[in-house]
C-alpha atoms as a printed R data frame, in Angstrom:
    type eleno elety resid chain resno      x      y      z
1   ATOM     1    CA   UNK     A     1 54.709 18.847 42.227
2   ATOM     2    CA   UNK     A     2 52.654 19.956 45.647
3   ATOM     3    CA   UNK     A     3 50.314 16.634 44.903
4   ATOM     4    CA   UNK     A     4 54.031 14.526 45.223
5   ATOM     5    CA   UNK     A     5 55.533 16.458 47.933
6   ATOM     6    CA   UNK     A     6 51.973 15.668 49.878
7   ATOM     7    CA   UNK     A     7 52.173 12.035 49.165
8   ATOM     8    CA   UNK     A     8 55.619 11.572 49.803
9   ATOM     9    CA   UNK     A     9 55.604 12.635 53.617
10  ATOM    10    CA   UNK     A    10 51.978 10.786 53.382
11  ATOM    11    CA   UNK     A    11 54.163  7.430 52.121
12  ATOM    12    CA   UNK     A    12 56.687  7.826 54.941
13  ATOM    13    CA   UNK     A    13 54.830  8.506 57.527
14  ATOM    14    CA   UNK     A    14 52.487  5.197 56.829
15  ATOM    15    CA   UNK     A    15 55.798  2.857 56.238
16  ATOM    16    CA   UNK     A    16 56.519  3.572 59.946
17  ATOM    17    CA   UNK     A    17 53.073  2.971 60.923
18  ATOM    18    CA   UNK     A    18 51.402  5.893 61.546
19  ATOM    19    CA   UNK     A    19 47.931  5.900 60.394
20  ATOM    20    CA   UNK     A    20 45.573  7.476 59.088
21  ATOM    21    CA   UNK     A    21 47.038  9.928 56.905
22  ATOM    22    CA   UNK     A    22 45.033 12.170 54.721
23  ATOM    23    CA   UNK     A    23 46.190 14.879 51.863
24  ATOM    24    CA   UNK     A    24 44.808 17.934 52.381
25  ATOM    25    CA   UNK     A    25 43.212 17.405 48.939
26  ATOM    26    CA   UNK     A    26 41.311 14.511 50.060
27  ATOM    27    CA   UNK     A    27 37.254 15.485 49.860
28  ATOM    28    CA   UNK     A    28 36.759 13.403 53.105
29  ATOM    29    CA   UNK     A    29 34.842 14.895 55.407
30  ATOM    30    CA   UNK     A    30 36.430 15.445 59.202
31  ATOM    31    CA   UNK     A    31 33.621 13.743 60.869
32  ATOM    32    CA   UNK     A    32 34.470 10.479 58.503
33  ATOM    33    CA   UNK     A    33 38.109 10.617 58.980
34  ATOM    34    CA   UNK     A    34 38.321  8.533 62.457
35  ATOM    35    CA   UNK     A    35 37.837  8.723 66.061
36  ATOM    36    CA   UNK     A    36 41.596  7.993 67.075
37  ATOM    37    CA   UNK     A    37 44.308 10.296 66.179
38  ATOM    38    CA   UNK     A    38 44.422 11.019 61.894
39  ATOM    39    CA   UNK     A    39 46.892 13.212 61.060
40  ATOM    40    CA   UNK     A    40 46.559 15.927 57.583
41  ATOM    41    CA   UNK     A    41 49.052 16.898 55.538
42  ATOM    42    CA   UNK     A    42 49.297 19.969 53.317
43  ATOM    43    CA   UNK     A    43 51.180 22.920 51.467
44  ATOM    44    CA   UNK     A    44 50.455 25.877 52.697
45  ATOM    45    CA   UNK     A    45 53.103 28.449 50.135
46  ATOM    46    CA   UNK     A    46 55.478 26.816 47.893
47  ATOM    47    CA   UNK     A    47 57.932 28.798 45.776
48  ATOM    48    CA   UNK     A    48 60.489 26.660 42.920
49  ATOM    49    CA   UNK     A    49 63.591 28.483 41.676
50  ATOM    50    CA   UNK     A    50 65.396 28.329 38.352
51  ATOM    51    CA   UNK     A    51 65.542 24.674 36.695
52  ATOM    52    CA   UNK     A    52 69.073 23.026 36.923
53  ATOM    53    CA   UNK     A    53 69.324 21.175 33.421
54  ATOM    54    CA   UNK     A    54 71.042 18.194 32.791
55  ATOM    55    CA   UNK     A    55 71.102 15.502 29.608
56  ATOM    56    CA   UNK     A    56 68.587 13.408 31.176
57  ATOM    57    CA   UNK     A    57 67.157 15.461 34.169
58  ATOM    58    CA   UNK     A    58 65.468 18.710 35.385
59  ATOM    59    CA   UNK     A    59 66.184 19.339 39.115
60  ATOM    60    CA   UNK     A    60 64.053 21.980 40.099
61  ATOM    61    CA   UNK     A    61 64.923 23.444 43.841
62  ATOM    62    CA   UNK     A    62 61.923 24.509 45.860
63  ATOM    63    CA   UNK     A    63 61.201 26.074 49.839
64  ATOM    64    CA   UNK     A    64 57.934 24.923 51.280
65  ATOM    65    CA   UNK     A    65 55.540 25.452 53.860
66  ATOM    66    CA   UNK     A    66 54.212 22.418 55.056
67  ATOM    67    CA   UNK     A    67 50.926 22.179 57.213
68  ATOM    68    CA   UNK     A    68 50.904 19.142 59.269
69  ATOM    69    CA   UNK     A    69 47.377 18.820 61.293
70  ATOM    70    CA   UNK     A    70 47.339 15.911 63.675
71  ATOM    71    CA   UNK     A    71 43.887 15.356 65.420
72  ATOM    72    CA   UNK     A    72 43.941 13.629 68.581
73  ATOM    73    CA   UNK     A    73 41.260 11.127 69.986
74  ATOM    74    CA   UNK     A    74 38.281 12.574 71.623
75  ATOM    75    CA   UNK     A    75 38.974 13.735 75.571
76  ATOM    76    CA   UNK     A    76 42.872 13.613 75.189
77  ATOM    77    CA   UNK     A    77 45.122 15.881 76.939
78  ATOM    78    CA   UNK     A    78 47.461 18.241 75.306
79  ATOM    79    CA   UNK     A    79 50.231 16.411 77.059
80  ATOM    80    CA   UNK     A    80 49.552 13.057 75.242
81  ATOM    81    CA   UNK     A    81 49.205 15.163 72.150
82  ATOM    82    CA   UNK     A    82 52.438 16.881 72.110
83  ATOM    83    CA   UNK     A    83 53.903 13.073 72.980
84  ATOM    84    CA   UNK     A    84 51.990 11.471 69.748
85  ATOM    85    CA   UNK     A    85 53.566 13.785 67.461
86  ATOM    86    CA   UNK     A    86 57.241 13.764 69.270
87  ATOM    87    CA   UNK     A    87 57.567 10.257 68.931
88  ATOM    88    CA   UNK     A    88 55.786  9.372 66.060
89  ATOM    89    CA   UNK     A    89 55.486 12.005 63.395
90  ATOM    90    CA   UNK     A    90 58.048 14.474 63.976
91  ATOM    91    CA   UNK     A    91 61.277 11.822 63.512
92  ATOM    92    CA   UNK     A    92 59.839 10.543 60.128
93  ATOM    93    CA   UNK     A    93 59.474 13.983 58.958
94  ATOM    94    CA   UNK     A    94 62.747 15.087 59.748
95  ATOM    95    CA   UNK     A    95 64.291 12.081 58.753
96  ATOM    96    CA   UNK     A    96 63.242 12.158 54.826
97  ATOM    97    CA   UNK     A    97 65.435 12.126 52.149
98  ATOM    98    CA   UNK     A    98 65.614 15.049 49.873
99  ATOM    99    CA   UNK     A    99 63.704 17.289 52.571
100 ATOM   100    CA   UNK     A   100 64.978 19.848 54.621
101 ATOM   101    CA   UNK     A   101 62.530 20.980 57.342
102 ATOM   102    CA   UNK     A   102 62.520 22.810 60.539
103 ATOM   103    CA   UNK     A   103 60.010 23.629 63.157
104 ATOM   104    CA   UNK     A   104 58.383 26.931 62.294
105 ATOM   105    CA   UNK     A   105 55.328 27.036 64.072
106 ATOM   106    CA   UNK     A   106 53.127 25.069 66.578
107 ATOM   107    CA   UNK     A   107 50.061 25.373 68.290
108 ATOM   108    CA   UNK     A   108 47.231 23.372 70.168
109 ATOM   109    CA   UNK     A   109 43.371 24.433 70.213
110 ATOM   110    CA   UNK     A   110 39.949 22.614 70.542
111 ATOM   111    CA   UNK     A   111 38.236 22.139 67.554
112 ATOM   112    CA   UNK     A   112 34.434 22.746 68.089
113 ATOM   113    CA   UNK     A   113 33.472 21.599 65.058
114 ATOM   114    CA   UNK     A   114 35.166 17.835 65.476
115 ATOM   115    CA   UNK     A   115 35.073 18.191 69.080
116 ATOM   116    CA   UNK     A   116 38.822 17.214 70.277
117 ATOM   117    CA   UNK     A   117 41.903 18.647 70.194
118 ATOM   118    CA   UNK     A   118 44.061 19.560 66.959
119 ATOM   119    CA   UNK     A   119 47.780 20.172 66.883
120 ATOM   120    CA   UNK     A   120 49.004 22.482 63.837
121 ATOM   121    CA   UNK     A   121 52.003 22.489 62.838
122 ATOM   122    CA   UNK     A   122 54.240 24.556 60.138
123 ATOM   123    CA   UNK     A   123 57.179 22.915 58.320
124 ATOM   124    CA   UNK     A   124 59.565 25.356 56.587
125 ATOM   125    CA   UNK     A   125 61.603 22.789 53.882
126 ATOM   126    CA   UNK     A   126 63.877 23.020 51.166
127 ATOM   127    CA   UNK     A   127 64.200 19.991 48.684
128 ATOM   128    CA   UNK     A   128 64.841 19.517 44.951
129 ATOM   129    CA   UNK     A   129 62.530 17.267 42.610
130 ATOM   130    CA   UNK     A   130 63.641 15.759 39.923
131 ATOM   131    CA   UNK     A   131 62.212 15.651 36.308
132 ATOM   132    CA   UNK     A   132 62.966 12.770 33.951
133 ATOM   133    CA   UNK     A   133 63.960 14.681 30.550
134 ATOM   134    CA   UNK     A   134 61.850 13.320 27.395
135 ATOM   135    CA   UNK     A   135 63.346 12.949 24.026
136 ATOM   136    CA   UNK     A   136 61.172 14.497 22.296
């Protein structure tokens, strides 16, 4: 269920062109992820309450955090940053369907190890997946 939540914002956020994406699962290594801005999504606590059954489906209700890491291009300013992620990523991801998220966190530091700026941010949503029902 985290794996589809993951690639679901990853989908959405590459149908209105922002790119690269990565899951926070992916074994890439930051160095080989790009030298413009690549942004990293992941889960960081995920709880699911009681199943809702139906003939044909399971709708299971969740609340997430989600862990949004955008890196920006090396020597960028803050400013610029903050502006990438206002107009590019932070519309998509409150614009999804079947996710409720608000702002719960952000903050800006220097990465040493990449050497640029990183902007993390924390997503609290709400949503409900749905499970096909076998027959069997």
């Amino acid at each position: 269920m985290l794996k589809d939540i993951i690639d679901g914002i990853i989908e959405k956020l590459a149908e209105n062109d922002v790119s690269p994406v990565y899951s926070a699962f992916d074994g890439r290594s930051l160095e080989r992820k790009g030298q413009s801005f690549f942004t990293i999504v992941g889960i960081s606590s995920f709880e699911a309450a009681t199943p809702i059954y139906s003939p044909y489906t399971v709708y299971i209700p969740f609340k997430a955090e989600i862990e949004l890491m955008v890196a920006a291009p090396e020597k960028y300013s803050m400013t610029a940053l903050y502006e990438y992620y206002d107009s590019n990523i932070e519309p998509v991801v409150f614009d999804m369907s079947g996710l409720t998220c608000r702002l719960s966190k952000m903050s800006v530091k220097f990465d040493s190890n990449i050497q640029r700026l990183v902007l993390s941010v924390k997503l609290a949503a709400s949503g409900i997946t749905r499970v096909e029902r076998s027959n069997i």
